[in-house]
Biotite code that builds the C-alpha atoms (Angstrom):
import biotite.structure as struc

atoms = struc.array([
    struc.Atom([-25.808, 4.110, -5.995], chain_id="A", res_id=1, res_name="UNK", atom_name="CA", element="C"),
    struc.Atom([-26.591, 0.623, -6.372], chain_id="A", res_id=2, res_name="UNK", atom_name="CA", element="C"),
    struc.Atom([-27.925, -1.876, -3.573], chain_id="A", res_id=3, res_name="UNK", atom_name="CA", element="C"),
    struc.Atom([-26.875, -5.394, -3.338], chain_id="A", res_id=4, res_name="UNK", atom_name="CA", element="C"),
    struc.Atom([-29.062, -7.368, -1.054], chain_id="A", res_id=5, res_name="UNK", atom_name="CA", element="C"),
    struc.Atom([-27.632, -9.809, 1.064], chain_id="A", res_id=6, res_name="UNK", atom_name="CA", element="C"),
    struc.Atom([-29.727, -12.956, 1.078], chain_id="A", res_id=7, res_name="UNK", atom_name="CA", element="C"),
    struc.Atom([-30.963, -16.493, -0.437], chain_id="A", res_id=8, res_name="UNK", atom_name="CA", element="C"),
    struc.Atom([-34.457, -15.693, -0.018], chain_id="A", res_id=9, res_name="UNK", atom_name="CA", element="C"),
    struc.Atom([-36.403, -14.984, -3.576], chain_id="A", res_id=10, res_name="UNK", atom_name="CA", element="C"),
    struc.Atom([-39.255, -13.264, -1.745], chain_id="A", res_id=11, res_name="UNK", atom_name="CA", element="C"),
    struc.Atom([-36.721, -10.870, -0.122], chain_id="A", res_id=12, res_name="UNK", atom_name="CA", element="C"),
    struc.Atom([-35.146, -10.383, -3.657], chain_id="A", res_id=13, res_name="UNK", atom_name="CA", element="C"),
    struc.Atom([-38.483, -9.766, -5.656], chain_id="A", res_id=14, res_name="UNK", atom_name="CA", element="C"),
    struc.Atom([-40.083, -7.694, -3.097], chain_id="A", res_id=15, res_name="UNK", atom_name="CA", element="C"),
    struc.Atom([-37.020, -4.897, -3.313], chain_id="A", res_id=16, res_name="UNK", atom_name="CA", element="C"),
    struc.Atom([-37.110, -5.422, -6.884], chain_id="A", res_id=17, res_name="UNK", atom_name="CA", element="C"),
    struc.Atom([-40.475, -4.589, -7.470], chain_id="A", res_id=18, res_name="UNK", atom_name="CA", element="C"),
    struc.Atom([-39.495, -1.458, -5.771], chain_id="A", res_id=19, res_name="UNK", atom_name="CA", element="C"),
    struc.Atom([-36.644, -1.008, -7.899], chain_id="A", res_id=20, res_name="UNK", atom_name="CA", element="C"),
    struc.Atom([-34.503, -1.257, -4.296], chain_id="A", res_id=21, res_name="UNK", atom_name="CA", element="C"),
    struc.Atom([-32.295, -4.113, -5.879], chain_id="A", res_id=22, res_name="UNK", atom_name="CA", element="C"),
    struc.Atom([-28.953, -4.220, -8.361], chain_id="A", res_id=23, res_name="UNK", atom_name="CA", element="C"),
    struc.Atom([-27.620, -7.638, -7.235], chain_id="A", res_id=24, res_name="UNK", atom_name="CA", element="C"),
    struc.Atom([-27.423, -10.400, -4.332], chain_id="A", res_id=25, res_name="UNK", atom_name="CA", element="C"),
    struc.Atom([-24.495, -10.921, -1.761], chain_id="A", res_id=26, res_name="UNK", atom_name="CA", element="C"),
    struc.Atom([-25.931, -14.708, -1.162], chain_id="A", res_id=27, res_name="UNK", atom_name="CA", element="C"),
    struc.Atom([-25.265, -16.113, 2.619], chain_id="A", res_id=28, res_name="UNK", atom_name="CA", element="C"),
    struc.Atom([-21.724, -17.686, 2.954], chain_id="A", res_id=29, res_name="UNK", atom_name="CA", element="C"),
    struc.Atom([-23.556, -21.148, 3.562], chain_id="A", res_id=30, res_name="UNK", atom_name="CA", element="C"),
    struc.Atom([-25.738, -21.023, 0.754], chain_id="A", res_id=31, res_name="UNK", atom_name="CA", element="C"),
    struc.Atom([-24.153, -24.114, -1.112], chain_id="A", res_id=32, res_name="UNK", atom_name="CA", element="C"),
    struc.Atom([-23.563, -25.830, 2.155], chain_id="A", res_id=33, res_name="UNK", atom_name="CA", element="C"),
    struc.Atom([-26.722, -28.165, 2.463], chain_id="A", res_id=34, res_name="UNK", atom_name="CA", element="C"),
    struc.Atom([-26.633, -28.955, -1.328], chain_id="A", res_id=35, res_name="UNK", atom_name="CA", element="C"),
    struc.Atom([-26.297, -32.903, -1.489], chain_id="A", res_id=36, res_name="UNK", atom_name="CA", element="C"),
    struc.Atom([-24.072, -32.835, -3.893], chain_id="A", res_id=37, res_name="UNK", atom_name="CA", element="C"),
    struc.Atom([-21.437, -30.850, -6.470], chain_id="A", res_id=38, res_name="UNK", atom_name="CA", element="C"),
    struc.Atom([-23.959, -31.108, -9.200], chain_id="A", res_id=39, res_name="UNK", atom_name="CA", element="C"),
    struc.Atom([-26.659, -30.147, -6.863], chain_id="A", res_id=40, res_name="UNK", atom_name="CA", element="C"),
    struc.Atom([-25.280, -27.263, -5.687], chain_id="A", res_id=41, res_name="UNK", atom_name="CA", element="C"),
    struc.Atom([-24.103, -25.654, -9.557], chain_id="A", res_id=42, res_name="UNK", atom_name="CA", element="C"),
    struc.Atom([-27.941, -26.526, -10.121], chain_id="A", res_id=43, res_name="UNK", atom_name="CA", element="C"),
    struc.Atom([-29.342, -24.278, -7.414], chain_id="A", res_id=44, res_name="UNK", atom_name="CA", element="C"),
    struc.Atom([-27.393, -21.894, -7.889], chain_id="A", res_id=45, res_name="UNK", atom_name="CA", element="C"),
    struc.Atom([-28.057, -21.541, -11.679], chain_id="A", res_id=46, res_name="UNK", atom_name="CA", element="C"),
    struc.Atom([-31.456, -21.956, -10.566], chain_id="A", res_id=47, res_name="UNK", atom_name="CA", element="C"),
    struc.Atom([-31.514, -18.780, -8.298], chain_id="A", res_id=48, res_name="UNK", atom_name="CA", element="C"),
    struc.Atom([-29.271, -16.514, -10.701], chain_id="A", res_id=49, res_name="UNK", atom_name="CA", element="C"),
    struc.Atom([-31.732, -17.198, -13.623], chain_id="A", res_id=50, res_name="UNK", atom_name="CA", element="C"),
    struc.Atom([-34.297, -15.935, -11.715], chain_id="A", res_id=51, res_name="UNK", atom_name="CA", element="C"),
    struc.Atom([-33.034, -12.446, -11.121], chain_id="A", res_id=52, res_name="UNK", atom_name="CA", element="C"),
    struc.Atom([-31.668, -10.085, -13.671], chain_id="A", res_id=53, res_name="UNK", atom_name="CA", element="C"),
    struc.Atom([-27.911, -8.717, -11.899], chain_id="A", res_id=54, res_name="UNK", atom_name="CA", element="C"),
    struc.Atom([-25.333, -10.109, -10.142], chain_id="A", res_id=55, res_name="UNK", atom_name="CA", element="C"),
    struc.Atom([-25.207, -12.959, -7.792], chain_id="A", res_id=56, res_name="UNK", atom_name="CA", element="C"),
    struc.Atom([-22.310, -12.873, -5.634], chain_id="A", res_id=57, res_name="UNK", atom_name="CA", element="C"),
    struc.Atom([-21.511, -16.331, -3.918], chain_id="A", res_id=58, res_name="UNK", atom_name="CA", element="C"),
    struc.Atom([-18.728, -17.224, -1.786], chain_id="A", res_id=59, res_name="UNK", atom_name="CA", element="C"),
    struc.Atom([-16.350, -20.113, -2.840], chain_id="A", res_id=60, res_name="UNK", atom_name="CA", element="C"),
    struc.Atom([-13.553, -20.113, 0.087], chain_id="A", res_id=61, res_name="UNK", atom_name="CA", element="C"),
    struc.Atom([-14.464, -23.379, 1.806], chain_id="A", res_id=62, res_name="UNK", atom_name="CA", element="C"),
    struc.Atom([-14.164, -24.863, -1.871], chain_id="A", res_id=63, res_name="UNK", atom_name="CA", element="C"),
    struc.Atom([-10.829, -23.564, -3.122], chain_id="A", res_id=64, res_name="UNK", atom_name="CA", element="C"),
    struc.Atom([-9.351, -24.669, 0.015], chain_id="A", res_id=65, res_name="UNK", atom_name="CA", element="C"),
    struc.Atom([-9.776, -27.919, -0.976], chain_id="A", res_id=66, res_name="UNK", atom_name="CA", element="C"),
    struc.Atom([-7.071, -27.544, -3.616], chain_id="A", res_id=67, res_name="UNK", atom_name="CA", element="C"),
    struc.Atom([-7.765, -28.213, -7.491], chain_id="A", res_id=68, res_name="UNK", atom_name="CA", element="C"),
    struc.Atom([-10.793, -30.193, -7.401], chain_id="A", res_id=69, res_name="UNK", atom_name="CA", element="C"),
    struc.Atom([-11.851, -27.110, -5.441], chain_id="A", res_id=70, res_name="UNK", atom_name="CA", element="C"),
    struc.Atom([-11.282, -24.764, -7.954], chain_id="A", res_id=71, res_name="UNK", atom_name="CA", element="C"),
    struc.Atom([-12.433, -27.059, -10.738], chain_id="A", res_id=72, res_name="UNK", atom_name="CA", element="C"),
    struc.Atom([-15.875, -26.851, -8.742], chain_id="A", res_id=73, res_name="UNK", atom_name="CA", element="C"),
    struc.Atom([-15.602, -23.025, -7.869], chain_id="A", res_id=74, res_name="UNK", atom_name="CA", element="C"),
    struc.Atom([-15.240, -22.853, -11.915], chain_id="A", res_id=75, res_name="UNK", atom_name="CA", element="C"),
    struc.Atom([-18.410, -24.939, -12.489], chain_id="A", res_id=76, res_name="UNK", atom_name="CA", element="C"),
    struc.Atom([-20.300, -22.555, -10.295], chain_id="A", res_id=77, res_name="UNK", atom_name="CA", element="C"),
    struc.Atom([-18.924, -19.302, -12.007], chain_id="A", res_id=78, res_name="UNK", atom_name="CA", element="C"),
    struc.Atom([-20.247, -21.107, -15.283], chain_id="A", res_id=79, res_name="UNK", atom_name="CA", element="C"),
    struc.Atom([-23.765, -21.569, -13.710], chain_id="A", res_id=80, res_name="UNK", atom_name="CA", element="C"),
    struc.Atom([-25.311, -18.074, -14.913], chain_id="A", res_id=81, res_name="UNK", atom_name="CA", element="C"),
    struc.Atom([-23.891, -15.668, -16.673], chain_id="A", res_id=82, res_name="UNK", atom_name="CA", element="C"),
    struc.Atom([-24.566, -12.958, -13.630], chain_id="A", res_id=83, res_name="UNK", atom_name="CA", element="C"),
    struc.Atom([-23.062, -15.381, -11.250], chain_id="A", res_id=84, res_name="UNK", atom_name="CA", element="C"),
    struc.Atom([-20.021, -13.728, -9.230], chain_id="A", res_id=85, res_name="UNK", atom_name="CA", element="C"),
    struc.Atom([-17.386, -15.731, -7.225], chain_id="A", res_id=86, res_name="UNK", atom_name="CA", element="C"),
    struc.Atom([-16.165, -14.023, -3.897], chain_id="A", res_id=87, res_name="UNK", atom_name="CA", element="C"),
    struc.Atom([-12.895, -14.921, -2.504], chain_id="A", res_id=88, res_name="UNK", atom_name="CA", element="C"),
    struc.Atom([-11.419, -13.212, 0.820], chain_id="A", res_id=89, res_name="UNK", atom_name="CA", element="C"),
    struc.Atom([-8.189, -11.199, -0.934], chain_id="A", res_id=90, res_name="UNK", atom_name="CA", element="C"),
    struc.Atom([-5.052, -12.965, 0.294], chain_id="A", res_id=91, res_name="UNK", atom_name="CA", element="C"),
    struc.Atom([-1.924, -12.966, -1.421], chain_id="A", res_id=92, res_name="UNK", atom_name="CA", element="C"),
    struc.Atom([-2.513, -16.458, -2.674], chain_id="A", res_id=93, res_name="UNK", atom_name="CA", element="C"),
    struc.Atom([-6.293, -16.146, -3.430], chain_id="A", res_id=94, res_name="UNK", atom_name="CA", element="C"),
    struc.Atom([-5.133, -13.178, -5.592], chain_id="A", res_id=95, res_name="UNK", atom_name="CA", element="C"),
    struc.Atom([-3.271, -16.036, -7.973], chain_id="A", res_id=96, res_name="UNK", atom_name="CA", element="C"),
    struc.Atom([-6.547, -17.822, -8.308], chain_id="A", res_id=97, res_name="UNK", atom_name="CA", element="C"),
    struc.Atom([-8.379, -14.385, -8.540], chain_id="A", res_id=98, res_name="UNK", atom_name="CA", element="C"),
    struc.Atom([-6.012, -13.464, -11.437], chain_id="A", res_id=99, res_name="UNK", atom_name="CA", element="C"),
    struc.Atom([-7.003, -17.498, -12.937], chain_id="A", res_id=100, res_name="UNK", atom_name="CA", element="C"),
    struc.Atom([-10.531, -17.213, -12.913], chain_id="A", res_id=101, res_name="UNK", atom_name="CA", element="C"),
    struc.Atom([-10.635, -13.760, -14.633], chain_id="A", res_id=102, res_name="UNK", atom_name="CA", element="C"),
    struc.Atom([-8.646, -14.622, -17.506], chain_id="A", res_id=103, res_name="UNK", atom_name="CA", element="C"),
    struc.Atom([-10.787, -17.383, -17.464], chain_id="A", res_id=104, res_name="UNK", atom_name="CA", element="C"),
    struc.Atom([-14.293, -15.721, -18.050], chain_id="A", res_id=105, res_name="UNK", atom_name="CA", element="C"),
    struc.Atom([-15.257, -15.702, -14.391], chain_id="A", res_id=106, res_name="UNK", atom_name="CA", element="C"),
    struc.Atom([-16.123, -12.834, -12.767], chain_id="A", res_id=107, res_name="UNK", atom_name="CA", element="C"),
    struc.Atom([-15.010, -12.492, -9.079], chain_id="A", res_id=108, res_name="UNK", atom_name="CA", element="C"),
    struc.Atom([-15.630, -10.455, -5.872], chain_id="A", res_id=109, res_name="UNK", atom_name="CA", element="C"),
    struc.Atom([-13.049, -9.339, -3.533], chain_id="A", res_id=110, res_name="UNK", atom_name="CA", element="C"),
    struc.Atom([-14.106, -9.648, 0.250], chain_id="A", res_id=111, res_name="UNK", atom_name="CA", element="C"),
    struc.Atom([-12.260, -8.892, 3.526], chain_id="A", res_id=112, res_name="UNK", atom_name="CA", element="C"),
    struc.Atom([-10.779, -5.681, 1.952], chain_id="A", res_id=113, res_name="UNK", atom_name="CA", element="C"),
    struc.Atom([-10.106, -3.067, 4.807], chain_id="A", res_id=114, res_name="UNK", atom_name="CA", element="C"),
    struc.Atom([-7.453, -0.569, 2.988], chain_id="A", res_id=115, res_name="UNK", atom_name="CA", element="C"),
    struc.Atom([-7.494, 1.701, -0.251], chain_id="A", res_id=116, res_name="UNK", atom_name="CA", element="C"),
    struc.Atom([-4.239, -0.229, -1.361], chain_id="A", res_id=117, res_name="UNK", atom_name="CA", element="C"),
    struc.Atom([-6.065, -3.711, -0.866], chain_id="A", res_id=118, res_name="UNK", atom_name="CA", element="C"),
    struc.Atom([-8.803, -2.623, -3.137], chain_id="A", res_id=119, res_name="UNK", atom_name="CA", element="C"),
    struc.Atom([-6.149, -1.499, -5.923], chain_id="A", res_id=120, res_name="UNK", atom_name="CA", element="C"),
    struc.Atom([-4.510, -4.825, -5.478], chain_id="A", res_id=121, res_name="UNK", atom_name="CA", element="C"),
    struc.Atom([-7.704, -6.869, -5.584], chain_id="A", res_id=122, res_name="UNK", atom_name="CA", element="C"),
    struc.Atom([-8.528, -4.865, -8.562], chain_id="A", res_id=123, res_name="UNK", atom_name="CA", element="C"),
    struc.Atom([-5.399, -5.114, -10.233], chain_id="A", res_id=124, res_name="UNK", atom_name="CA", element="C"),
    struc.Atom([-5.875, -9.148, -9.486], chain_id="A", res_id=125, res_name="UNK", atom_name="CA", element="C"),
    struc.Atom([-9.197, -9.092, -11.823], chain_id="A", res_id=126, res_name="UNK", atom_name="CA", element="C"),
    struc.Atom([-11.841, -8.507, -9.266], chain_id="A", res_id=127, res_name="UNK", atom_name="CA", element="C"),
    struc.Atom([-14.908, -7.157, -10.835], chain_id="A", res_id=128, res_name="UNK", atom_name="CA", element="C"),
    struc.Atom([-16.302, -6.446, -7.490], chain_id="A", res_id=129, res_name="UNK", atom_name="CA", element="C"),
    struc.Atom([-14.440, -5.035, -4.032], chain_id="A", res_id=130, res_name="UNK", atom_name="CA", element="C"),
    struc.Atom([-16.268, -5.329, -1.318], chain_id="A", res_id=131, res_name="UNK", atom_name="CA", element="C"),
    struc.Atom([-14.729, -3.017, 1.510], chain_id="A", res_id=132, res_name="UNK", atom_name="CA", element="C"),
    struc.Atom([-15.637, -3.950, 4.832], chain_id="A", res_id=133, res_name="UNK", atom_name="CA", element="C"),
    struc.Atom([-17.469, -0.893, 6.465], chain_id="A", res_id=134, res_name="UNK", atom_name="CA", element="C"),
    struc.Atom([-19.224, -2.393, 9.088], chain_id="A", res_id=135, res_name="UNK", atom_name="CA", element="C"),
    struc.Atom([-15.979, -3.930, 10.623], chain_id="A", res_id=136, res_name="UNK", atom_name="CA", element="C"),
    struc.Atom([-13.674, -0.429, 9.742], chain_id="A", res_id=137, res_name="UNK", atom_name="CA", element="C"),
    struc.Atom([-16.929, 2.031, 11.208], chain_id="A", res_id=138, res_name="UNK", atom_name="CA", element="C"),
    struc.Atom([-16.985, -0.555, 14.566], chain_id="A", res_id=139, res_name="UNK", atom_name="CA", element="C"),
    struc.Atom([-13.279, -0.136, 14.934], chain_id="A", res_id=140, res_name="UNK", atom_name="CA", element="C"),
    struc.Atom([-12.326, 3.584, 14.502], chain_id="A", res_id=141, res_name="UNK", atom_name="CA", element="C"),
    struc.Atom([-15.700, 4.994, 12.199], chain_id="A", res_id=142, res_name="UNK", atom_name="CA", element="C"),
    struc.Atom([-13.465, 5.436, 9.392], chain_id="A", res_id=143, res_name="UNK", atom_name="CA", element="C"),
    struc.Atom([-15.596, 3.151, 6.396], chain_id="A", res_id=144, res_name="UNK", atom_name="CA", element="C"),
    struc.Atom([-16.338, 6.214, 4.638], chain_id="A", res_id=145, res_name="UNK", atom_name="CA", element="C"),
    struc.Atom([-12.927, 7.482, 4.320], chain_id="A", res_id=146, res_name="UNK", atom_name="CA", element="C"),
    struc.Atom([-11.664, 4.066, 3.428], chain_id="A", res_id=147, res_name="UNK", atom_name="CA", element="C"),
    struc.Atom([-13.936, 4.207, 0.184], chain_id="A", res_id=148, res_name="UNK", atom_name="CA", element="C"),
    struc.Atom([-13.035, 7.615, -0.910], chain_id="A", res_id=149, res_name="UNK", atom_name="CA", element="C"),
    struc.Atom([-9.277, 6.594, -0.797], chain_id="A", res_id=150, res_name="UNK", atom_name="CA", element="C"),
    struc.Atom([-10.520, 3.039, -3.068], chain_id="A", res_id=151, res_name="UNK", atom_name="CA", element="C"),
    struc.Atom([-11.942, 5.237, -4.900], chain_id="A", res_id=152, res_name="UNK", atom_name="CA", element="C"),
    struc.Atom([-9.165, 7.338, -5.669], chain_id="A", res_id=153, res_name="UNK", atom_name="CA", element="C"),
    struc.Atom([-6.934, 4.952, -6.326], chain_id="A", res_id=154, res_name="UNK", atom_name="CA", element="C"),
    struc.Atom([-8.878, 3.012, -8.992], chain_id="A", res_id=155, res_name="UNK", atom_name="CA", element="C"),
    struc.Atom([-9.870, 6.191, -10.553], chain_id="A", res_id=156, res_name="UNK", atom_name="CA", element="C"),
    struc.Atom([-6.419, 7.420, -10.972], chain_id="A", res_id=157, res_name="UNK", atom_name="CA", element="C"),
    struc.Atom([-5.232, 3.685, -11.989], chain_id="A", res_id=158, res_name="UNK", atom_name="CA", element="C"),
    struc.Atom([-8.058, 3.614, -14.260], chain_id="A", res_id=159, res_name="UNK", atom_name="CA", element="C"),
    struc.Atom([-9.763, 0.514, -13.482], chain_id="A", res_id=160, res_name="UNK", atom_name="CA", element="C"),
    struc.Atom([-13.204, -0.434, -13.698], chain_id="A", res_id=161, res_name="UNK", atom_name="CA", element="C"),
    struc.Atom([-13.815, -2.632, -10.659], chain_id="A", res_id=162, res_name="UNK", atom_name="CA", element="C"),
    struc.Atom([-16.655, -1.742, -8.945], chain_id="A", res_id=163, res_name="UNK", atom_name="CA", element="C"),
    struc.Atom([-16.295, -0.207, -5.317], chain_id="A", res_id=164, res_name="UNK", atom_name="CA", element="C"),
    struc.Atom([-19.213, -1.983, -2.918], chain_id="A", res_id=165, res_name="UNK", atom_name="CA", element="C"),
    struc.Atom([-19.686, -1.058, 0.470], chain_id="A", res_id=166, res_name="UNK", atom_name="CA", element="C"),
    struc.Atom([-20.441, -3.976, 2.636], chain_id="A", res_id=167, res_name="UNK", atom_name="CA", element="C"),
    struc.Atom([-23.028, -3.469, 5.571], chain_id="A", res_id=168, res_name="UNK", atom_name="CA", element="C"),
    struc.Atom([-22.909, 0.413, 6.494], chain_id="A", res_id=169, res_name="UNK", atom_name="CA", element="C"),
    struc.Atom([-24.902, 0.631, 9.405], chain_id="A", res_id=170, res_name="UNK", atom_name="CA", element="C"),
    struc.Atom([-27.378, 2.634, 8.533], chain_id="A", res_id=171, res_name="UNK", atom_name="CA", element="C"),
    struc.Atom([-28.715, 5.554, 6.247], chain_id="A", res_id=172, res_name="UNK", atom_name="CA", element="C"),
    struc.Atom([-26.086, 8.019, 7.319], chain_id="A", res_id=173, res_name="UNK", atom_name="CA", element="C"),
    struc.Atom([-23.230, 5.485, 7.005], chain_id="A", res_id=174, res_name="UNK", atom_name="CA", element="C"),
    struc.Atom([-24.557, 4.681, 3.851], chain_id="A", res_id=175, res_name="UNK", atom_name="CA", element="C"),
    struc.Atom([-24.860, 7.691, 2.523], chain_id="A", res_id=176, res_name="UNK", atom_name="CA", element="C"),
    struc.Atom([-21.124, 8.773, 3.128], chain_id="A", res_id=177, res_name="UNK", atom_name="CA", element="C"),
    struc.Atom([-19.973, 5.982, 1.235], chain_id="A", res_id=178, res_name="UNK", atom_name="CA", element="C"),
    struc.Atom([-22.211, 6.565, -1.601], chain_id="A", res_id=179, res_name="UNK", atom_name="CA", element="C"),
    struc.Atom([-20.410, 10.494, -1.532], chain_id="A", res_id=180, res_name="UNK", atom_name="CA", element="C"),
    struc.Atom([-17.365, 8.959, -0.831], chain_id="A", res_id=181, res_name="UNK", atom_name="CA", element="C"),
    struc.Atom([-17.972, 7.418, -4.201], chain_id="A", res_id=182, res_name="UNK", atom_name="CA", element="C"),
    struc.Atom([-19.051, 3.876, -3.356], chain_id="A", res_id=183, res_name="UNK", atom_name="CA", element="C"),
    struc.Atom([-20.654, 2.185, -6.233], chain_id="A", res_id=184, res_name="UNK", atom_name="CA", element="C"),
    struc.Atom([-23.159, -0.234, -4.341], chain_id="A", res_id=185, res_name="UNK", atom_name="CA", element="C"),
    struc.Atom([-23.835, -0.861, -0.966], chain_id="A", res_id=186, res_name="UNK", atom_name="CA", element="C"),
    struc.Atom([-24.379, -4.239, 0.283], chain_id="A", res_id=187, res_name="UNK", atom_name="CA", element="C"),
    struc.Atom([-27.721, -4.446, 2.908], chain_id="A", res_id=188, res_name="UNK", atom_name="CA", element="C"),
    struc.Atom([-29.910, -6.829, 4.454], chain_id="A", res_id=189, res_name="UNK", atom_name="CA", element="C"),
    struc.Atom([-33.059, -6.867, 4.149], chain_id="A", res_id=190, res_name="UNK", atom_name="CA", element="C"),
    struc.Atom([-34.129, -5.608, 7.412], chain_id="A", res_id=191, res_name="UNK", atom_name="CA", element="C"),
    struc.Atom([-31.507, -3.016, 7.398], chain_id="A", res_id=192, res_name="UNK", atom_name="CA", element="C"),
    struc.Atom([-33.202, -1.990, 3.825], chain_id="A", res_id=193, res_name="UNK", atom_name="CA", element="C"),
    struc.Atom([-36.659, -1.687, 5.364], chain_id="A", res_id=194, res_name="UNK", atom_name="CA", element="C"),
    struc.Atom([-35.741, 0.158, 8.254], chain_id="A", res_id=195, res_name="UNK", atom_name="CA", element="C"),
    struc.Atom([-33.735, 2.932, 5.940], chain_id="A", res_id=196, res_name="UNK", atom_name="CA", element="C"),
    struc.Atom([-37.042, 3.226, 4.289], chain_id="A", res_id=197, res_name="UNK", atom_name="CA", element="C"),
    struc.Atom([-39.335, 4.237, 6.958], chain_id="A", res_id=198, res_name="UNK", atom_name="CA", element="C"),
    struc.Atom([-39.593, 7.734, 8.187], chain_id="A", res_id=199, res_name="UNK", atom_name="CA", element="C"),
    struc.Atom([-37.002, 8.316, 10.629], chain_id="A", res_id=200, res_name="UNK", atom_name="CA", element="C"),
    struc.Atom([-39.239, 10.746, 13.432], chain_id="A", res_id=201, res_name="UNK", atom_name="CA", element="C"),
    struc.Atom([-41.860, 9.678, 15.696], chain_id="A", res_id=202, res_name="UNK", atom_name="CA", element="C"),
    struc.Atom([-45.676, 9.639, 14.430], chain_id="A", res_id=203, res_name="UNK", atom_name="CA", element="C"),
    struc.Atom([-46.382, 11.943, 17.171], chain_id="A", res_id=204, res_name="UNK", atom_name="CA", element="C"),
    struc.Atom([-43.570, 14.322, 15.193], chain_id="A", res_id=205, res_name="UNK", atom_name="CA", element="C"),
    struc.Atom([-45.407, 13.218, 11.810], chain_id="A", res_id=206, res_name="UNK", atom_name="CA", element="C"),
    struc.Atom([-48.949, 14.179, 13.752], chain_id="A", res_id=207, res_name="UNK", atom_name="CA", element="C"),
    struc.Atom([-46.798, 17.706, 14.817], chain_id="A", res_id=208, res_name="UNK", atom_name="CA", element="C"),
    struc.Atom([-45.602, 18.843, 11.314], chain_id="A", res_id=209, res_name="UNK", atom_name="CA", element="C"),
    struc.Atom([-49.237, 18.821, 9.550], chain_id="A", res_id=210, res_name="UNK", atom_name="CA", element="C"),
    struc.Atom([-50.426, 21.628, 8.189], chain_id="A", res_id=211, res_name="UNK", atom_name="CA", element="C"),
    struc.Atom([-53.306, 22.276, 10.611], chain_id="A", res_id=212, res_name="UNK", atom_name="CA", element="C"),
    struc.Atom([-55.368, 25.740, 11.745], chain_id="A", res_id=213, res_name="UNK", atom_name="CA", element="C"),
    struc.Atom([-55.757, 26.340, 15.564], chain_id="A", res_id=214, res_name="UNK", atom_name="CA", element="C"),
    struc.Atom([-59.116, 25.944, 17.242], chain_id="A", res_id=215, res_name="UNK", atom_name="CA", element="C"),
    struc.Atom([-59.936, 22.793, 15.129], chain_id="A", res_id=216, res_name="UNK", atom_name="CA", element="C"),
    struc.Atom([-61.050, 25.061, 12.043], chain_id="A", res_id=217, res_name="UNK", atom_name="CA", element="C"),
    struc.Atom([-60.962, 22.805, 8.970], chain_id="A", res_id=218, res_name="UNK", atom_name="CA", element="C"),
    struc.Atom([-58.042, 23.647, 6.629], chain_id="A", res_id=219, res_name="UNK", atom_name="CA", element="C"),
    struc.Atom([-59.631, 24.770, 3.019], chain_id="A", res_id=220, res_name="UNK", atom_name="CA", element="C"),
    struc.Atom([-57.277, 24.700, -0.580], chain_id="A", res_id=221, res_name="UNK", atom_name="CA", element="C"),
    struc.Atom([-58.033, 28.207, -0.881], chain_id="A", res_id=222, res_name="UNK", atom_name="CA", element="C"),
    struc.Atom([-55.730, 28.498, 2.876], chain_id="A", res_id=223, res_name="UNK", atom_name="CA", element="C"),
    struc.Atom([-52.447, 27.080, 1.555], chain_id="A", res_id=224, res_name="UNK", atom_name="CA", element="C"),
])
């Protein structure tokens, strides 16, 4: 299973790569906000991508919104890198643009996908990436996991290659149903990541599990 890590910070980026803990980036929704400028922003952003080796996933919904200069700019940012994604939430009308920018030679991300049957759509739209929201779906009614496995089903059995991301499960066991449930990646944040590495008892319950004699008699190879 892959793991997308959701931030605009290098240092986060190279520290879980050097770990092998990262596949792509899910970049902060107001990444591009401060740039000072069109140009600036396409700049940074080829900037960052060229700097890692997988997908960057950015979010372009406050720019198409603003109608064709919009998506004349969301095009100029797909064009940065060649690993940069575009994420649109899936809508019926963002699916038109979705459907645009594919047959274009952009790759795009599907976001605020909460149903197998949205995820087919989005796929079916040209989405390269659909990212089901988990976190929101195991908050309501804990059913993230299931949600996946029926994605995943559907694509299968439609044949399409979109990959199936699960965005923000809450934790190792959430994450690890959607990566049975067949979930391709699994977007984190970097805290979330460190704390599904550590070791989840107590270190008086580490202390309790070594192998150690009674009556403070040293434990010798020839023992074990």
């Amino acid at each position: 299973m892959k793991l997308f890590l959701a931030t605009d910070a290098l240092d986060d980026v190279q520290w879980a790569s050097a770990r092998g803990w990262c596949d792509g980036v899910v970049l902060p929704d107001a990444a591009l906000r401060s740039a000072a400028s069109e140009d600036a922003a396409v700049a940074w952003l080829a900037s960052f991508a060229r700097a890692v080796s997988f997908p960057v996933l950015v979010d372009v919904a406050d720019i198409i919104a603003l109608g064709e200069s919009g998506l004349d700019q969301a095009r100029a940012l797909g064009r940065a890198a060649d690993n940069v994604v575009l994420q649109l939430p899936f809508t019926e009308d963002n699916a038109t643009t979705m459907r645009s920018l594919a047959t274009g030679g952009i790759r795009v991300a599907a976001t605020f996908v909460g149903t197998a049957t949205q995820a087919m759509f989005a796929a079916k739209s040209g989405a390269s990436f659909v990212l089901v929201d988990v976190d929101r779906l195991d908050a309501m009614n804990g059913t993230g996991a299931s949600v996946v496995a029926a994605a995943r089903a559907l694509l299968d059995g439609a044949m399409l290659e979109t990959e199936l991301v699960a965005l923000f499960p809450s934790g190792s066991a959430s994450l690890a149903a959607c990566g049975a449930a067949g979930a391709d990646a699994a977007v984190v944040g970097a805290s979330t990541l460190r704390a599904m590495i550590g070791y989840p008892f107590t270190d008086q319950a580490l202390a309790d599990t070594q192998r150690r004699p009674s009556g403070g008699q040293r434990l010798r190879a020839g023992d074990l």
